[in-house]
N, C-alpha and C positions, 0 to 999 in steps of 0.2 A: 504494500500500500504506500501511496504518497502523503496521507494523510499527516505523519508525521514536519511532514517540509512546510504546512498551513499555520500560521496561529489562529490555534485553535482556543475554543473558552466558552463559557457559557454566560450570558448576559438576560437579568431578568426582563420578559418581554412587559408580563402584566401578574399581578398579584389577582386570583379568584377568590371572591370571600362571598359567604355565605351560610356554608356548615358553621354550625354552633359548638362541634364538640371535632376529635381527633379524626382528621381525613386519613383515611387506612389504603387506600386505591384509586389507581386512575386509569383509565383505556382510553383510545383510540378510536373513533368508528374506523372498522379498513375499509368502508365503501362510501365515505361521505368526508372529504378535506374541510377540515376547523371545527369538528365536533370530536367534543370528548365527555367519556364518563366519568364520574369520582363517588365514591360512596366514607360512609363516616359512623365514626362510634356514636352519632345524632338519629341515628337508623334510618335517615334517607339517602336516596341518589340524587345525584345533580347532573342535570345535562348542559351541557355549555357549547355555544357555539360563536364563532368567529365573524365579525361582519368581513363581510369582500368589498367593505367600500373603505369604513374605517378601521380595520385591522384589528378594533377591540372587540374583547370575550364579554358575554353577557350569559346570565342562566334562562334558559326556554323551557324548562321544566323541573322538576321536581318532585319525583314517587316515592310518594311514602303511605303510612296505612296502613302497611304487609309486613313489613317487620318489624317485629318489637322488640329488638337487642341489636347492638352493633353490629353494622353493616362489611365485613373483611373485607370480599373480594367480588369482582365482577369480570365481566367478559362479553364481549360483543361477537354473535355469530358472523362468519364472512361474507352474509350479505350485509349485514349491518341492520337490520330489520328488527332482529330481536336480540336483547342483553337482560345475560342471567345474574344474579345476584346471589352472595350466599352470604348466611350470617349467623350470629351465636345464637341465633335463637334457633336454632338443628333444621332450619329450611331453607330451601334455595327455590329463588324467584323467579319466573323468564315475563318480561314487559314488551309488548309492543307498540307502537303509536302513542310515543315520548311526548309528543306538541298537544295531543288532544285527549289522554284520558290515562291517569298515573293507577289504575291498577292493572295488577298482575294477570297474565292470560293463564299461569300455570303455577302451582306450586306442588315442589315438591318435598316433603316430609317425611326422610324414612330414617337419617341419622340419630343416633342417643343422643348425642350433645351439638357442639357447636360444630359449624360447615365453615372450615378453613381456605377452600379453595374451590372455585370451576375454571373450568376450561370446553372447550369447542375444538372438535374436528378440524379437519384442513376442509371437508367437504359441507361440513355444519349437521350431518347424518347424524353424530355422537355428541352427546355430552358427558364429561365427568365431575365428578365431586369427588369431596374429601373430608375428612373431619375430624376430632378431638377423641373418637368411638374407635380409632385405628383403620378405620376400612376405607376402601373407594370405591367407589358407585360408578356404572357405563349406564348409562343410558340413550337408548333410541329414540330419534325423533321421528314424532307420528305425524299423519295432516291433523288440521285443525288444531294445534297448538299440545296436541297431548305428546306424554311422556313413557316410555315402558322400559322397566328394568332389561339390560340385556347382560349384566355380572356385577357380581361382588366380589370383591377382591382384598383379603383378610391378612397380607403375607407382611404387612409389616406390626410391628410389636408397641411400637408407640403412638403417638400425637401422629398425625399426615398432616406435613404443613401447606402441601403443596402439589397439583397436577397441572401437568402440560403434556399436549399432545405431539406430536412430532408432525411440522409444520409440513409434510409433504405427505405422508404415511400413517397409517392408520396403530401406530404404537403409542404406547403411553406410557408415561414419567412420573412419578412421585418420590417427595422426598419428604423426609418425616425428622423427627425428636430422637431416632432410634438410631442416626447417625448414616442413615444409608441415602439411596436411590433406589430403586425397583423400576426396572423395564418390562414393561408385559406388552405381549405379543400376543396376536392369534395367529395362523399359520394357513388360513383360510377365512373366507368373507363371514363364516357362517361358523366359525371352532369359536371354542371358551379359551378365553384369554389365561394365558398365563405367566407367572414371573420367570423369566428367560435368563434374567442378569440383575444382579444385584452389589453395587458398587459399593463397597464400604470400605472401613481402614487396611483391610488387607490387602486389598489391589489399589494402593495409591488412595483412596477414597478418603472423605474427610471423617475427622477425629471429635467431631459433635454434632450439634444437630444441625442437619441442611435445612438453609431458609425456600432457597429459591433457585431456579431452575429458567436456562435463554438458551436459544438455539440462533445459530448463523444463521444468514440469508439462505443459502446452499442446502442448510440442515446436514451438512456430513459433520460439523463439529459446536458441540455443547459447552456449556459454562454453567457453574455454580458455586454456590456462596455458601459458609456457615461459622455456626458459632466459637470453630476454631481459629476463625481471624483470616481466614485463606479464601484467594478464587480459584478457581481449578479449570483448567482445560482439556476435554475430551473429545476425542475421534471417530468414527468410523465409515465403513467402505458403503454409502447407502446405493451405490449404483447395483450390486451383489443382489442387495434385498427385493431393490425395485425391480430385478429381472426373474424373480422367483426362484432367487438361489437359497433361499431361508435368512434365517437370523444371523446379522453381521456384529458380535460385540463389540462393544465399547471399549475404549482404552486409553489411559490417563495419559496427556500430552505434559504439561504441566502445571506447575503450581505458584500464585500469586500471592508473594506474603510482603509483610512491614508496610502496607501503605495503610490499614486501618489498626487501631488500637482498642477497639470496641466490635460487637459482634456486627457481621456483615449481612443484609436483612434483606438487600433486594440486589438484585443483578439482573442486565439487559444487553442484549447483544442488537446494536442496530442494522439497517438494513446498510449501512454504509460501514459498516464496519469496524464500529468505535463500540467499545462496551464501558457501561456503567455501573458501577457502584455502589451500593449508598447505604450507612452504618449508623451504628449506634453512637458514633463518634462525633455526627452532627459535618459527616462531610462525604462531598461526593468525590470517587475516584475517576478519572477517563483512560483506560487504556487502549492502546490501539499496537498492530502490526508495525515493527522499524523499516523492514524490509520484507518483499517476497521470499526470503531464504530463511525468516525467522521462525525459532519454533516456538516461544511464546510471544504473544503481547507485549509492548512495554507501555509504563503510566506515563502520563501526561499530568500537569498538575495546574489546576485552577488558581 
Protein backbone atom coordinates (compact mmCIF):
# COMPACT_ATOMS: atom_id res chain seq x y z
CA UNK A 1 0.00 0.00 0.00
CA UNK A 2 0.87 3.60 -0.52
CA UNK A 3 -1.11 4.67 2.17
CA UNK A 4 1.69 5.17 4.35
CA UNK A 5 3.41 8.20 2.00
CA UNK A 6 -0.23 10.26 2.80
CA UNK A 7 -0.79 12.36 5.89
CA UNK A 8 -2.99 10.73 7.15
CA UNK A 9 -5.21 11.69 10.41
CA UNK A 10 -8.54 11.90 11.56
CA UNK A 11 -10.36 15.27 11.89
CA UNK A 12 -13.80 15.67 13.63
CA UNK A 13 -16.39 16.24 10.98
CA UNK A 14 -19.56 16.90 13.37
CA UNK A 15 -20.38 15.82 16.92
CA UNK A 16 -24.18 13.79 16.93
CA UNK A 17 -25.82 14.32 20.13
CA UNK A 18 -28.92 13.09 21.03
CA UNK A 19 -28.74 9.67 23.00
CA UNK A 20 -29.06 10.58 26.61
CA UNK A 21 -27.19 7.77 28.15
CA UNK A 22 -23.76 5.56 26.62
CA UNK A 23 -23.67 5.00 22.77
CA UNK A 24 -22.52 1.22 22.42
CA UNK A 25 -22.65 1.06 18.35
CA UNK A 26 -22.76 2.46 15.17
CA UNK A 27 -23.29 1.08 11.37
CA UNK A 28 -23.33 2.01 8.10
CA UNK A 29 -26.29 1.68 5.79
CA UNK A 30 -24.16 -0.32 2.72
CA UNK A 31 -26.82 0.68 0.22
CA UNK A 32 -27.67 4.32 1.05
CA UNK A 33 -24.25 7.09 1.24
CA UNK A 34 -24.70 9.46 4.73
CA UNK A 35 -26.98 7.24 6.65
CA UNK A 36 -25.95 5.79 9.71
CA UNK A 37 -27.16 3.73 12.78
CA UNK A 38 -26.18 4.16 16.47
CA UNK A 39 -27.93 2.51 19.28
CA UNK A 40 -27.22 3.25 23.26
CA UNK A 41 -27.40 2.15 26.90
CA UNK A 42 -30.95 4.89 26.57
CA UNK A 43 -32.42 1.69 24.74
CA UNK A 44 -33.01 3.56 21.53
CA UNK A 45 -31.77 3.64 17.96
CA UNK A 46 -30.97 6.64 16.03
CA UNK A 47 -30.85 7.00 12.44
CA UNK A 48 -28.93 9.99 11.07
CA UNK A 49 -28.50 11.10 7.93
CA UNK A 50 -26.38 13.54 5.89
CA UNK A 51 -27.71 16.44 3.98
CA UNK A 52 -26.02 16.53 0.04
CA UNK A 53 -26.54 20.09 0.16
CA UNK A 54 -25.16 21.09 3.56
CA UNK A 55 -22.92 18.26 4.56
CA UNK A 56 -24.55 18.34 8.08
CA UNK A 57 -25.82 15.19 10.07
CA UNK A 58 -29.36 15.57 11.47
CA UNK A 59 -31.45 12.53 13.25
CA UNK A 60 -34.63 11.24 10.92
CA UNK A 61 -35.76 8.88 13.25
CA UNK A 62 -35.75 7.30 16.36
CA UNK A 63 -37.04 3.50 17.40
CA UNK A 64 -37.77 2.84 20.49
CA UNK A 65 -40.60 1.19 22.48
CA UNK A 66 -39.13 -2.43 21.95
CA UNK A 67 -36.44 -2.50 24.11
CA UNK A 68 -36.32 -2.11 27.41
CA UNK A 69 -32.57 -2.55 28.52
CA UNK A 70 -29.45 -1.28 26.74
CA UNK A 71 -29.37 -1.36 23.21
CA UNK A 72 -25.38 -3.27 22.35
CA UNK A 73 -25.28 -3.94 18.87
CA UNK A 74 -26.91 -3.45 15.43
CA UNK A 75 -26.53 -4.24 11.94
CA UNK A 76 -27.93 -3.33 8.65
CA UNK A 77 -28.90 -6.02 6.17
CA UNK A 78 -27.04 -5.52 2.58
CA UNK A 79 -29.87 -4.01 1.08
CA UNK A 80 -30.04 -1.65 3.65
CA UNK A 81 -33.98 -2.11 4.17
CA UNK A 82 -33.98 -3.79 7.21
CA UNK A 83 -31.42 -3.38 10.66
CA UNK A 84 -31.53 -5.61 13.58
CA UNK A 85 -30.95 -4.69 16.83
CA UNK A 86 -29.84 -6.74 19.84
CA UNK A 87 -29.99 -5.92 23.46
CA UNK A 88 -29.65 -6.91 27.20
CA UNK A 89 -32.85 -7.39 27.42
CA UNK A 90 -32.38 -11.24 25.74
CA UNK A 91 -34.10 -9.82 22.39
CA UNK A 92 -33.12 -8.86 19.19
CA UNK A 93 -35.18 -6.59 16.95
CA UNK A 94 -35.33 -6.32 12.88
CA UNK A 95 -37.06 -2.59 11.84
CA UNK A 96 -38.03 -1.49 8.65
CA UNK A 97 -39.39 1.91 7.25
CA UNK A 98 -36.94 4.04 9.73
CA UNK A 99 -38.78 7.66 8.27
CA UNK A 100 -42.27 6.49 8.99
CA UNK A 101 -43.05 4.04 11.75
CA UNK A 102 -40.26 3.14 14.67
CA UNK A 103 -41.67 -0.21 15.51
CA UNK A 104 -40.23 -3.42 15.10
CA UNK A 105 -41.58 -5.95 12.13
CA UNK A 106 -39.98 -8.84 14.10
CA UNK A 107 -38.75 -9.94 17.33
CA UNK A 108 -36.85 -12.35 18.31
CA UNK A 109 -36.71 -13.85 21.93
CA UNK A 110 -35.00 -17.15 22.51
CA UNK A 111 -31.75 -16.19 24.44
CA UNK A 112 -31.59 -16.45 28.63
CA UNK A 113 -29.86 -13.25 29.03
CA UNK A 114 -28.45 -10.42 27.30
CA UNK A 115 -27.91 -10.53 23.01
CA UNK A 116 -24.36 -9.30 22.61
CA UNK A 117 -24.10 -9.27 19.09
CA UNK A 118 -25.99 -9.68 15.29
CA UNK A 119 -24.67 -9.94 12.25
CA UNK A 120 -26.00 -10.45 8.53
CA UNK A 121 -25.09 -12.65 5.73
CA UNK A 122 -23.13 -11.51 2.69
CA UNK A 123 -26.59 -12.41 0.84
CA UNK A 124 -28.90 -11.09 3.84
CA UNK A 125 -30.40 -15.04 3.63
CA UNK A 126 -28.82 -15.55 7.58
CA UNK A 127 -28.86 -13.82 10.44
CA UNK A 128 -26.84 -14.55 13.77
CA UNK A 129 -26.93 -13.69 17.36
CA UNK A 130 -25.17 -14.04 20.39
CA UNK A 131 -25.39 -13.72 23.92
CA UNK A 132 -24.33 -13.76 27.70
CA UNK A 133 -26.24 -17.67 27.72
CA UNK A 134 -22.95 -18.90 25.78
CA UNK A 135 -24.73 -19.91 22.55
CA UNK A 136 -25.30 -18.51 18.90
CA UNK A 137 -28.26 -18.56 17.06
CA UNK A 138 -28.45 -18.94 12.71
CA UNK A 139 -31.30 -17.80 11.74
CA UNK A 140 -33.31 -17.99 8.20
CA UNK A 141 -34.88 -15.32 6.78
CA UNK A 142 -38.47 -15.82 5.68
CA UNK A 143 -40.87 -13.43 3.25
CA UNK A 144 -42.96 -11.29 5.19
CA UNK A 145 -40.48 -10.28 7.73
CA UNK A 146 -40.55 -13.62 9.78
CA UNK A 147 -37.69 -15.51 11.37
CA UNK A 148 -36.91 -19.42 11.73
CA UNK A 149 -34.28 -21.01 13.80
CA UNK A 150 -31.85 -22.92 11.34
CA UNK A 151 -28.87 -23.86 14.45
CA UNK A 152 -27.74 -23.50 17.67
CA UNK A 153 -24.46 -23.44 18.38
CA UNK A 154 -23.21 -24.28 22.10
CA UNK A 155 -19.31 -24.84 21.56
CA UNK A 156 -18.14 -22.13 23.27
CA UNK A 157 -17.84 -22.02 27.28
CA UNK A 158 -18.22 -18.52 28.11
CA UNK A 159 -19.94 -14.91 27.42
CA UNK A 160 -20.10 -14.70 23.08
CA UNK A 161 -19.12 -11.23 22.80
CA UNK A 162 -19.25 -11.36 19.21
CA UNK A 163 -20.57 -12.79 15.60
CA UNK A 164 -19.43 -11.95 12.06
CA UNK A 165 -20.18 -13.60 9.12
CA UNK A 166 -17.49 -13.94 6.58
CA UNK A 167 -18.08 -11.06 4.08
CA UNK A 168 -18.16 -13.36 0.98
CA UNK A 169 -19.04 -17.00 2.28
CA UNK A 170 -21.55 -18.29 4.17
CA UNK A 171 -19.14 -19.02 7.52
CA UNK A 172 -19.34 -17.77 10.78
CA UNK A 173 -17.15 -16.17 13.60
CA UNK A 174 -17.41 -15.76 17.02
CA UNK A 175 -15.45 -14.62 19.71
CA UNK A 176 -16.21 -14.84 23.37
CA UNK A 177 -14.84 -14.23 27.27
CA UNK A 178 -13.60 -17.89 26.90
CA UNK A 179 -10.43 -16.41 25.17
CA UNK A 180 -11.18 -18.17 21.63
CA UNK A 181 -12.69 -17.61 18.08
CA UNK A 182 -14.90 -20.56 16.66
CA UNK A 183 -15.22 -20.88 12.94
CA UNK A 184 -18.32 -22.81 11.93
CA UNK A 185 -18.98 -24.12 8.80
CA UNK A 186 -21.55 -26.11 6.87
CA UNK A 187 -20.10 -28.18 4.10
CA UNK A 188 -23.32 -27.90 2.14
CA UNK A 189 -26.36 -25.21 1.44
CA UNK A 190 -28.50 -27.52 3.56
CA UNK A 191 -25.62 -29.42 6.42
CA UNK A 192 -25.76 -28.21 10.32
CA UNK A 193 -23.06 -26.10 10.81
CA UNK A 194 -20.29 -26.97 12.76
CA UNK A 195 -17.06 -25.79 14.75
CA UNK A 196 -14.20 -26.52 12.07
CA UNK A 197 -11.48 -24.21 13.82
CA UNK A 198 -11.05 -22.97 16.98
CA UNK A 199 -8.35 -20.25 17.54
CA UNK A 200 -7.10 -19.97 20.94
CA UNK A 201 -3.74 -19.48 22.92
CA UNK A 202 -2.38 -22.57 21.53
CA UNK A 203 -2.00 -21.80 17.88
CA UNK A 204 -0.89 -18.13 18.38
CA UNK A 205 -4.55 -17.05 19.48
CA UNK A 206 -5.17 -14.41 22.18
CA UNK A 207 -4.54 -14.85 25.80
CA UNK A 208 -8.01 -13.30 27.04
CA UNK A 209 -11.15 -12.44 26.16
CA UNK A 210 -11.61 -11.52 22.40
CA UNK A 211 -13.76 -8.39 21.90
CA UNK A 212 -14.02 -8.05 18.31
CA UNK A 213 -13.68 -9.42 15.07
CA UNK A 214 -12.97 -7.24 10.99
CA UNK A 215 -12.32 -8.93 7.89
CA UNK A 216 -10.36 -7.21 4.66
CA UNK A 217 -11.94 -6.19 1.67
CA UNK A 218 -10.77 -9.52 -0.08
CA UNK A 219 -11.83 -11.52 3.14
CA UNK A 220 -8.79 -13.81 2.79
CA UNK A 221 -7.39 -12.17 5.92
CA UNK A 222 -8.95 -11.20 9.43
CA UNK A 223 -8.14 -9.00 12.47
CA UNK A 224 -8.97 -9.10 16.03
CA UNK A 225 -8.61 -7.47 19.36
CA UNK A 226 -8.68 -8.46 23.08
CA UNK A 227 -8.29 -8.15 26.49
CA UNK A 228 -4.74 -9.00 26.21
CA UNK A 229 -3.80 -5.74 24.86
CA UNK A 230 -2.88 -7.21 21.39
CA UNK A 231 -4.28 -7.08 17.51
CA UNK A 232 -3.80 -10.07 15.77
CA UNK A 233 -3.44 -10.95 12.05
CA UNK A 234 -4.97 -13.94 10.22
CA UNK A 235 -4.99 -15.61 6.83
CA UNK A 236 -6.27 -17.94 4.68
CA UNK A 237 -6.43 -19.44 1.15
CA UNK A 238 -10.50 -18.49 0.56
CA UNK A 239 -10.14 -19.10 -3.23
CA UNK A 240 -9.72 -23.22 -2.13
CA UNK A 241 -13.19 -22.82 -0.25
CA UNK A 242 -14.89 -20.93 -2.86
CA UNK A 243 -14.10 -23.61 -5.51
CA UNK A 244 -15.48 -26.47 -3.38
CA UNK A 245 -12.24 -27.79 -2.14
CA UNK A 246 -13.67 -27.65 1.64
CA UNK A 247 -12.53 -25.98 4.68
CA UNK A 248 -9.25 -23.77 4.36
CA UNK A 249 -7.86 -22.81 8.08
CA UNK A 250 -6.96 -20.04 9.57
CA UNK A 251 -3.40 -19.01 10.53
CA UNK A 252 -1.94 -16.48 12.71
CA UNK A 253 0.14 -13.97 10.49
CA UNK A 254 0.99 -11.71 13.24
CA UNK A 255 0.71 -9.82 16.24
CA UNK A 256 0.16 -6.19 17.28
CA UNK A 257 1.22 -5.13 20.66
CA UNK A 258 2.58 -1.74 22.82
CA UNK A 259 0.31 0.70 21.15
CA UNK A 260 -2.80 0.27 23.64
CA UNK A 261 -2.30 0.04 27.48
CA UNK A 262 -5.94 -0.72 28.30
CA UNK A 263 -8.12 -3.50 26.96
CA UNK A 264 -8.72 -3.33 23.09
CA UNK A 265 -12.77 -3.36 22.58
CA UNK A 266 -13.22 -2.73 18.83
CA UNK A 267 -11.29 -3.40 15.76
CA UNK A 268 -12.05 -2.50 11.84
CA UNK A 269 -10.47 -3.38 9.00
CA UNK A 270 -11.42 -0.64 6.08
CA UNK A 271 -12.34 -1.05 2.65
CA UNK A 272 -9.02 0.92 1.97
CA UNK A 273 -7.04 -0.76 3.91
CA UNK A 274 -6.27 1.09 7.05
CA UNK A 275 -7.42 -0.74 10.32
CA UNK A 276 -8.69 0.79 13.41
CA UNK A 277 -8.43 0.53 16.91
CA UNK A 278 -10.20 1.72 19.74
CA UNK A 279 -9.42 0.91 23.74
CA UNK A 280 -10.17 1.23 26.97
CA UNK A 281 -7.35 3.65 26.82
CA UNK A 282 -9.43 6.41 25.45
CA UNK A 283 -7.41 6.37 22.08
CA UNK A 284 -7.63 5.24 18.63
CA UNK A 285 -4.99 3.23 16.93
CA UNK A 286 -4.48 3.45 12.79
CA UNK A 287 -2.58 0.82 11.29
CA UNK A 288 -1.82 0.20 7.81
CA UNK A 289 0.56 -1.94 5.29
CA UNK A 290 4.43 -0.16 4.98
CA UNK A 291 4.98 -1.88 1.88
CA UNK A 292 3.58 -4.76 -0.43
CA UNK A 293 6.31 -7.01 0.82
CA UNK A 294 5.09 -6.59 4.57
CA UNK A 295 3.99 -9.19 6.76
CA UNK A 296 2.25 -7.09 9.35
CA UNK A 297 0.70 -3.73 9.48
CA UNK A 298 2.43 -0.97 10.90
CA UNK A 299 0.79 2.19 13.33
CA UNK A 300 0.37 5.37 12.27
CA UNK A 301 -0.24 7.65 15.18
CA UNK A 302 -2.94 10.42 15.47
Amino acid sequence: MKLMDKNLGLVEVQKLEGHTDRVWNVAWNPAADGVLASCSADKTVRIWEQSSLTRSWTCKAVLEGTHTRTVKSLAWSPSGKLLATASFDGTTCVWENFATDSESVSVLQVHESEVKSVSWNASGSLLATCGRDKSVWIWEVLPENEFECAAVLTGHSEDVKMVLWHPTMDVLFSCSYDNTIKIWWSEDEYGDYNCVQTLGELNNGHSSTVWSISFNAAGDKMVTCSDDLTVKIWKTDISMMQTGEGYVPWTHVCTLSGFHDRTIYSVHWSRDGVIASGAGDDTIQLYVDSNSDSVCPSPFYL
